[in-house]
C-alpha positions in Angstrom: 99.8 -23.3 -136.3 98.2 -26.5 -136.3 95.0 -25.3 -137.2 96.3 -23.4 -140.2 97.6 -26.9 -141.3 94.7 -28.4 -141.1 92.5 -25.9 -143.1 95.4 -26.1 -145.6 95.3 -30.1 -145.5 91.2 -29.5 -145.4 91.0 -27.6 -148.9 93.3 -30.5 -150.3 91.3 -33.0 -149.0 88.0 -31.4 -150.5 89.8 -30.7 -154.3 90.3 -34.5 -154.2 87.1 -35.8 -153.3 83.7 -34.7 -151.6 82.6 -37.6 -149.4 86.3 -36.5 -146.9 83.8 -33.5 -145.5 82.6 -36.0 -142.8 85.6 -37.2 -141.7 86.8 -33.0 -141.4 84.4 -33.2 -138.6 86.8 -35.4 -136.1 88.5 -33.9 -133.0 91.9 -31.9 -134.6 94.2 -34.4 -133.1 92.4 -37.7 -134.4 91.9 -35.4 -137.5 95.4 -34.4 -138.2 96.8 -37.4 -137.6 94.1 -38.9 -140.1 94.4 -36.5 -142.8 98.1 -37.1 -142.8 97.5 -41.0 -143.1 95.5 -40.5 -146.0 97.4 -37.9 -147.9 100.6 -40.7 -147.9 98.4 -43.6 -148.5 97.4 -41.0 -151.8 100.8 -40.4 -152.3 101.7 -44.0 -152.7 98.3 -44.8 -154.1 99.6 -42.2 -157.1 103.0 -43.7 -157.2 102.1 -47.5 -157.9 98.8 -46.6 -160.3 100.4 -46.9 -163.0 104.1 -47.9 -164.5 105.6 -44.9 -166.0 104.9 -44.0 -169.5 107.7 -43.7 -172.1 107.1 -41.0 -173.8 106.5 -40.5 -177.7 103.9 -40.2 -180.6 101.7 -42.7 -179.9 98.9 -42.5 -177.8 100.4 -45.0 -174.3 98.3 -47.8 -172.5 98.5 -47.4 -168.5 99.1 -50.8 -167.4 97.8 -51.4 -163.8 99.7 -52.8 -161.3 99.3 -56.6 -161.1 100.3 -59.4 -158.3 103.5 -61.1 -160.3 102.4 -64.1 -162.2 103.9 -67.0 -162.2 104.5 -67.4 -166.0 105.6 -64.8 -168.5 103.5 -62.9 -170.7 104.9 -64.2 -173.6 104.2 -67.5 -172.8 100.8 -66.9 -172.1 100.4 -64.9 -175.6 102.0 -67.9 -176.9 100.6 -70.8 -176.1 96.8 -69.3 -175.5 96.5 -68.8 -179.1 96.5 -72.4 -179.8 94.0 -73.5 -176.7 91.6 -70.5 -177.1 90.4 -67.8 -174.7 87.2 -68.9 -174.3 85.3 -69.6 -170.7 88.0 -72.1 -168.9 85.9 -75.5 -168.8 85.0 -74.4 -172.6 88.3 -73.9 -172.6 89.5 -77.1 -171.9 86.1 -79.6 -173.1 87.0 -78.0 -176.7 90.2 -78.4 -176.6 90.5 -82.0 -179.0 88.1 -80.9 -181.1 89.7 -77.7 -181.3 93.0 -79.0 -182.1 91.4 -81.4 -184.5 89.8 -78.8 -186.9 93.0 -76.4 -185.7 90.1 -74.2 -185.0 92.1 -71.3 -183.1 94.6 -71.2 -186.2 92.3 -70.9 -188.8 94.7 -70.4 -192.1 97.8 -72.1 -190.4 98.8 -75.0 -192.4 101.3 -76.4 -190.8 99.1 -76.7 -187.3 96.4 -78.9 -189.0 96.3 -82.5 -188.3 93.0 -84.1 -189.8 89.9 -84.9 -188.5 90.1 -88.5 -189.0 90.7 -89.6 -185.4 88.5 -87.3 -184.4 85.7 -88.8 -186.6 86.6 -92.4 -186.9 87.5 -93.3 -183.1 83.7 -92.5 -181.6 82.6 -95.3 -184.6 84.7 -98.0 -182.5 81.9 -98.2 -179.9 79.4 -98.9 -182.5 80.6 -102.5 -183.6 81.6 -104.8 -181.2 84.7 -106.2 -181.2 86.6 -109.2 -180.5 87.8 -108.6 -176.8 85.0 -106.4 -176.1 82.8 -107.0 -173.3 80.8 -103.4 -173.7 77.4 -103.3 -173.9 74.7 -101.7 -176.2 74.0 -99.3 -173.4 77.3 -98.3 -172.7 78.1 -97.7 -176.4 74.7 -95.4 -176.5 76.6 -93.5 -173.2 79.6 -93.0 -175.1 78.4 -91.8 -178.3 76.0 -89.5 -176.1 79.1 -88.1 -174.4 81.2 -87.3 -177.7 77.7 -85.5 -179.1 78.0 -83.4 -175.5 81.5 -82.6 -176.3 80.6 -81.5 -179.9 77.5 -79.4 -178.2 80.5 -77.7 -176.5 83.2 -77.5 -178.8 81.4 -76.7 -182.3 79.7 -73.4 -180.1 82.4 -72.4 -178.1 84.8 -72.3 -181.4 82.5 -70.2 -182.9 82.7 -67.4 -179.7 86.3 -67.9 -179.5 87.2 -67.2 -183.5 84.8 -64.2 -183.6 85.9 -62.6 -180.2 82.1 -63.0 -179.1 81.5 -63.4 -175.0 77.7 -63.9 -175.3 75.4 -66.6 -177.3 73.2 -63.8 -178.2 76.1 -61.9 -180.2 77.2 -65.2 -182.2 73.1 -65.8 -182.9 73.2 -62.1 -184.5 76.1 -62.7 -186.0 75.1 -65.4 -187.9 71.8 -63.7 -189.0 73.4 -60.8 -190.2 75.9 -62.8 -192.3 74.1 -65.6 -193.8 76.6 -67.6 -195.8 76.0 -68.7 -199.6 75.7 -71.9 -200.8 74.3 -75.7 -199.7 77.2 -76.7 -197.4 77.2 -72.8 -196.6 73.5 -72.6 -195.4 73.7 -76.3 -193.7 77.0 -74.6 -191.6 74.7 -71.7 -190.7 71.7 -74.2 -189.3 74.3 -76.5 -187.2 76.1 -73.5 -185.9 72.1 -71.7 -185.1 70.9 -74.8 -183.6 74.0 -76.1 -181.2 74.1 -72.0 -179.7 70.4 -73.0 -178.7 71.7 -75.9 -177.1 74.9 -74.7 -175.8 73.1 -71.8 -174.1 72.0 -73.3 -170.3 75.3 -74.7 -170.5 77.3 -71.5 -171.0 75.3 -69.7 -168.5 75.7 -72.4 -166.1 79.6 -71.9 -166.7 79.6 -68.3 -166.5 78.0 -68.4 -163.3 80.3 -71.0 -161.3 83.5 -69.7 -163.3 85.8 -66.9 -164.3 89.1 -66.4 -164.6 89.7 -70.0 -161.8 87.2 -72.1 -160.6 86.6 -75.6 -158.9 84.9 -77.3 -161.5 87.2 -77.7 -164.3 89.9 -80.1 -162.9 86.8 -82.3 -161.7 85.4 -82.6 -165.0 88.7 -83.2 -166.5 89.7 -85.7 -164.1 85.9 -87.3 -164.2 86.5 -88.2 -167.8 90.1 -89.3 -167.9 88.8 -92.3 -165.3 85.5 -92.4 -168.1 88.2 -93.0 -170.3 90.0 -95.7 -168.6 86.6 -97.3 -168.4 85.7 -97.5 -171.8 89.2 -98.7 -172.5 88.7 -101.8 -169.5 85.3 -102.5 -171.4 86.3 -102.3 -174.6 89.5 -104.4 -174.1 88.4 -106.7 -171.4 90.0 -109.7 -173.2 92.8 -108.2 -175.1 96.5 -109.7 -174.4 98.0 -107.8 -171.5 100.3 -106.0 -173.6 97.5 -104.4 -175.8 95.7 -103.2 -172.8 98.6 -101.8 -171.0 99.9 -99.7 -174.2 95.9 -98.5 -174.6 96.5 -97.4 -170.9 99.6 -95.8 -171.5 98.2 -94.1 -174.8 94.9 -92.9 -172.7 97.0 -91.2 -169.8 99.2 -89.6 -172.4 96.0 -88.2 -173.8 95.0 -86.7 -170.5 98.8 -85.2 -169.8 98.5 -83.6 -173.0 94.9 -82.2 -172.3 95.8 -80.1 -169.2 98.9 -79.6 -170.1 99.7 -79.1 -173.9 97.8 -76.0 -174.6 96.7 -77.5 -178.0 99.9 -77.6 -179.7 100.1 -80.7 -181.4 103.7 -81.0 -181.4 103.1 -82.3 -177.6 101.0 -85.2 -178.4 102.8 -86.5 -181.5 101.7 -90.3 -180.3 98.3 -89.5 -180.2 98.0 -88.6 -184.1 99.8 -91.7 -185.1 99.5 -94.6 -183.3 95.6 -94.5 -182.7 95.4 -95.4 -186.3 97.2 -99.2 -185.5 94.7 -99.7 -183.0 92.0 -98.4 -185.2 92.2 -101.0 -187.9 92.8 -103.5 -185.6 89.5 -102.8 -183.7 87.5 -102.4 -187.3 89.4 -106.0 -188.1 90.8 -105.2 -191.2 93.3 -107.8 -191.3 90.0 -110.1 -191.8 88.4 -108.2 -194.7 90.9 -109.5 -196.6 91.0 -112.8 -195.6 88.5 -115.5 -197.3 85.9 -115.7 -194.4 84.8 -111.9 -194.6 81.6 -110.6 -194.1 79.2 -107.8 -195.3 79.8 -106.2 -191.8 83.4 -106.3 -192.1 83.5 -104.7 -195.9 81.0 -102.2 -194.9 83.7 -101.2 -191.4 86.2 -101.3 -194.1 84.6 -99.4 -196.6 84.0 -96.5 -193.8 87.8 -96.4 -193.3 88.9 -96.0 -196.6 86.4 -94.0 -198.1 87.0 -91.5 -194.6 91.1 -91.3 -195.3 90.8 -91.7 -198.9 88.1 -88.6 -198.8 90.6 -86.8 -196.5 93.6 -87.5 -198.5 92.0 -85.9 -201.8 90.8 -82.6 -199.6 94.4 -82.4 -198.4 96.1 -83.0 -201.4 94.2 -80.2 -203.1 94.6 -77.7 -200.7 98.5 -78.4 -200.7 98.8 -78.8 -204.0 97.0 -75.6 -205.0 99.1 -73.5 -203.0 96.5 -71.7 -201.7 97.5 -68.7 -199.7 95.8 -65.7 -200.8 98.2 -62.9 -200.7 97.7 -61.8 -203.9 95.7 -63.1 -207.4 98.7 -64.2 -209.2 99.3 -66.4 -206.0 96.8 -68.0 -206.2 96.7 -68.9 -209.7 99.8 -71.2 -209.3 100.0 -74.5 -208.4 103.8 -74.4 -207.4 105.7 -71.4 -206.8 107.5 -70.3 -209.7 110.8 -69.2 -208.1 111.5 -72.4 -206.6 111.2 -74.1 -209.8 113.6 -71.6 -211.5 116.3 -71.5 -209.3 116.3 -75.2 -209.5 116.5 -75.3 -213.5 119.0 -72.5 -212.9 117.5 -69.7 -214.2 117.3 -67.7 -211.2 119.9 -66.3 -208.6 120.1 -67.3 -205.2 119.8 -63.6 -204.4 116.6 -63.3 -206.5 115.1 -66.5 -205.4 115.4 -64.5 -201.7 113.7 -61.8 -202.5 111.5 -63.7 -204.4 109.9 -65.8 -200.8 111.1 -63.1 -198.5 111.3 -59.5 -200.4 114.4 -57.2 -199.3 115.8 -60.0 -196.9 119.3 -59.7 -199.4 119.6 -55.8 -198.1 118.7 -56.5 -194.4 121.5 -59.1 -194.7 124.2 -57.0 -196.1 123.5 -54.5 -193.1 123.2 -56.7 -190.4 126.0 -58.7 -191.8 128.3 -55.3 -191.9 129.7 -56.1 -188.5 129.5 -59.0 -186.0 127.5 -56.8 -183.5 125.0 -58.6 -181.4 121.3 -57.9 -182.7 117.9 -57.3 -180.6 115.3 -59.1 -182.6 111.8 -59.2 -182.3 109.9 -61.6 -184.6 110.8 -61.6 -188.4 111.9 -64.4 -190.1 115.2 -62.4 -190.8 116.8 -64.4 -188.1 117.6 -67.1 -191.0 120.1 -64.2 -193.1 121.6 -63.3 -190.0 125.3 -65.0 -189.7 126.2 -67.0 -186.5 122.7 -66.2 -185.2 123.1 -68.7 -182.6 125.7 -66.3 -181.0 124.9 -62.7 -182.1 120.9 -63.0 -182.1 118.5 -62.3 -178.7 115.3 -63.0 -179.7 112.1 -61.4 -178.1 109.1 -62.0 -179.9 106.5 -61.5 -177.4 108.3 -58.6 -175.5 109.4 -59.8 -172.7 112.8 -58.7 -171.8 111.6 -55.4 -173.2 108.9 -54.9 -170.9 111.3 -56.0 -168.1 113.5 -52.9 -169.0 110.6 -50.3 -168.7 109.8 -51.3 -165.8 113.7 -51.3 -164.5 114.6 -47.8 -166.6 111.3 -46.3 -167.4 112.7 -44.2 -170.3 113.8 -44.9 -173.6 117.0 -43.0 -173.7 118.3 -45.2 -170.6 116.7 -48.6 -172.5 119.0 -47.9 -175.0 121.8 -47.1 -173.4 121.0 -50.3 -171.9 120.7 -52.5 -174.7 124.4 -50.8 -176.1 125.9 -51.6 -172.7 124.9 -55.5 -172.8 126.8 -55.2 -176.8 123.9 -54.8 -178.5 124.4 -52.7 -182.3 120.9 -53.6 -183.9 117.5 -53.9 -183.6 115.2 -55.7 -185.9 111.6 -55.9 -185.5 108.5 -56.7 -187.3 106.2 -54.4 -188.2 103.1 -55.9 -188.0 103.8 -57.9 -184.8 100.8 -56.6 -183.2 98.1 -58.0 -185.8 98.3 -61.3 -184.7 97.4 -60.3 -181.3 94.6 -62.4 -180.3 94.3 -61.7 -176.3 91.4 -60.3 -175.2 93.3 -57.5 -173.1 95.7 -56.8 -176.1 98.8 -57.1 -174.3 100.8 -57.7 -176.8 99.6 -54.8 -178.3 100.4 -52.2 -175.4 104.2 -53.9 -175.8 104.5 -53.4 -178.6 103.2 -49.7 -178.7 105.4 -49.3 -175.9 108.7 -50.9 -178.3 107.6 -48.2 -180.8 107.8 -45.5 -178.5 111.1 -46.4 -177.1 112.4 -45.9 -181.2 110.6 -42.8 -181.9 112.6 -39.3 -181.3 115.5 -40.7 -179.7 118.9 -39.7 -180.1 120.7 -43.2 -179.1 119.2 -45.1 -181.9 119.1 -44.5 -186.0 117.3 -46.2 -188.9 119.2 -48.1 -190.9 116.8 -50.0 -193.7 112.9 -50.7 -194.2 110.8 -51.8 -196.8 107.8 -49.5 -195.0 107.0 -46.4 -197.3 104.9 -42.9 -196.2 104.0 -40.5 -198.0 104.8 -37.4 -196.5 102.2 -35.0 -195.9 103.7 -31.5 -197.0 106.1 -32.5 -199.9 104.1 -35.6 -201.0 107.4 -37.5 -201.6 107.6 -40.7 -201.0 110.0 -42.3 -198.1 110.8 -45.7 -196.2 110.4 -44.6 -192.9 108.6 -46.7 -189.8 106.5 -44.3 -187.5 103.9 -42.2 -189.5 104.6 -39.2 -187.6 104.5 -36.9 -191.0 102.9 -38.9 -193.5 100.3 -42.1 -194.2 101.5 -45.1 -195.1 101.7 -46.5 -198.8 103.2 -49.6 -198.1 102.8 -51.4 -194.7 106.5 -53.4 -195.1 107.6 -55.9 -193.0 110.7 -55.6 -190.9 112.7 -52.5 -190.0 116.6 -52.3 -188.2 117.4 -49.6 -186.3 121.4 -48.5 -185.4 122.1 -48.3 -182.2 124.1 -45.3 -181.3 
């Protein structure tokens, strides 16, 4: 008996694997025993490999099985987008210039703050000042340290905007797409000449550091004290209360470097009040005064001409409205609705569909009843009444992912979601475009979210602006999943009925 078990368990072993034929040559006892060891730690292996897949149209990513992090996905989708995903001491040493020149939000208005602090601060060390008691060489030091964090920053940008993880693939990269024009060309040599440069010091990262290490804190620490240094130098004879504000101001700089992720809405001091102590440093109060100087009207003239020549790019670019979705866009320097609905000679149903197309039939669905809605992204939210009350939002997936791991099928996700109150869901379409991570997580959500709505009985669509065109027939339709058909128009947002 127990030997025809084990030639049973012997021709399983040997379909899984080859190298198990030496361990077939134990003693049957030790053997057995063995054998039956390693087909359960298979079995459980098999079990925990992978989550299971809801199924649908779309192809479905097997996640592996990770160690429970301690901050959601969504956060990290979140906030990474702003501080980059480059090497983690890039990461971080890039991270004010970054911010600056909004760098990881290229085309994001709202995110940009100027480079003006970023420019004029560094030109402090270069005239001495009133309370100052720095000296030549340790202004020389400082301007030498902001060009090493500009080596860093101006390289690693460049890797983290085009997705690139070596120096070699940005150097190509630039070769291959030489860019037209003076300003154009002199971007292209900067960029060519700080890789060279930044090259011993990204290999040296890459080999002490991954996804942690025990060098960035160091660093970051070593500079925050560099920092308080300079500050002590620069302000060795400044009244008390100057020096303790600057104090204050510098460890609220360092809070908001480890901590803030680049968004700038946590460091609103730092983008403001820098600019008091900045005239006061360049004495400006004296250029006007009758005793002035050629040195003082030349620190002035620096000042002005940098805001003034800051002022005039930004105006522009605001003023021109420039936000190519289209040709007639761009071609405005207002937007033409606004201005109409103000004189009055468009509807405030029209001047909706004008800035947000279709939002006028989302709302009369959504609106039909005062069922709770399941959104994820859109800026539908807005048309939704008592949104505070009715609306769950989960833009990154979170709470979704949480119930396919808990009901691992879409039928009882749904049944879920109607159980809690939930009537509709509305999601955004192209959620997954803006998905910068470099393991597309977002993305394997999201195709997950799609799968949960495609082919199942306990959901129904109600309204999209998404057309196909259907593959036999040719007709046109709104539907969302191009099961049948390509798509003709990508739309936007889509609200499904739950059953």
């Amino acid at each position: 008996m127990l030997n025809t078990l084990l030639n049973f368990l012997k021709k399983r072993i040997l379909t899984l694997t080859s190298p198990f034929e030496k361990i077939l040559q134990l003693k049957s006892a030790s053997k057995f025993l063995f054998i039956i060891f390693l087909l359960l730690g298979n079995t459980s292996l098999a079990q925990k490999s992978k989550e299971v897949i809801i199924p649908g149209v779309y192809e479905m990513p097997e996640t592996k099985v990770h160690k429970k992090k301690k901050i959601k996905e969504g956060v990290r989708v979140d906030l990474h987008r702003f501080m980059g995903y480059e090497q983690i001491p890039s990461r971080y040493l890039s991270l004010p210039y970054d911010t600056f020149q909004n760098t990881n939000n290229t085309g994001t208005a709202m995110t940009g703050i100027s480079f003006l602090l970023l420019m004029l601060l560094p030109l402090l060390f270069l005239f001495p000042g009133k309370f100052s008691s720095s000296t030549p060489l340790t202004n020389v030091l400082t301007m030498a340290l902001c060009l090493l964090m500009l080596v860093i920053s101006i390289p690693s940008a460049l890797l983290n905007q085009n997705k690139f993880t070596t120096i070699a693939e940005a150097q190509a990269y630039l070769q291959a797409n030489p860019s037209s024009g003076f300003l154009g060309n002199l971007s292209d040599e900067i960029n060519m000449n700080l890789l060279n440069l930044y090259q011993p010091i990204h290999d040296w990262f890459s080999s002490v550091s991954g996804k942690s290490d025990s060098i960035t804190y160091p660093i970051l620490f070593g500079l925050f004290f560099a920092l308080l240094y300079l500050i002590y130098r620069r302000t060795a004879n400044a009244p008390k209360v100057n020096q303790t504000f600057l104090y204050f101001l510098g460890s609220y700089f360092f809070l908001w470097w480890i901590l803030g992720s680049g968004g700038a809405w946590y460091g609103m001091l730092l983008f403001c009040l820098p600019f008091i102590f900045l005239v006061k440093g360049m004495k400006l109060p004296e250029v006007f005064s009758l005793n002035n100087s050629t040195a003082l009207v030349d620190k002035a003239g620096i000042l002005f001409f940098a805001c003034g020549f800051w002022m005039f790019l930004a105006f522009t670019y605001r003023a021109a409205n420039y936000y190519p979705v289209n040709t007639d866009r761009t071609k405005h320097i207002y937007i033409p609705p606004f201005i109409e609905y103000q004189v009055g000679n468009l509807s405030k149903a029209k001047l909706y569909n004008a800035s947000f197309p279709n939002s006028v039939a989302f709302e009369k669905v959504i609106n039909q009843t005062d069922g709770l809605v399941y959104r994820v992204g859109t800026q539908l939210n807005f048309f939704i009444e008592e949104n505070d009350r009715r609306v769950y939002s989960d833009t990154f997936l979170d709470f979704f992912h949480a119930m396919v791991k808990k009901f691992k099928h879409k039928k009882k996700i749904m049944r879920a979601l109607k159980a809690r109150g939930f009537e509709y869901i509305v999601f955004d379409l192209n959620l997954a475009i803006n998905d910068q991570t470099p393991d597309k997580s977002l993305t394997k959500r999201f195709t997950n979210f799609m799968n949960s709505l495609y082919d199942n009985p306990h959901v129904e669509l109600l309204l999209t602006d998404r057309t196909l065109k259907m593959d036999e027939s040719g007709k046109i339709v709104n539907e969302v999943i191009p099961i049948n058909g390509t798509i003709v128009e990508p739309g936007r947002i889509a609200v499904f009925r739950i059953k």
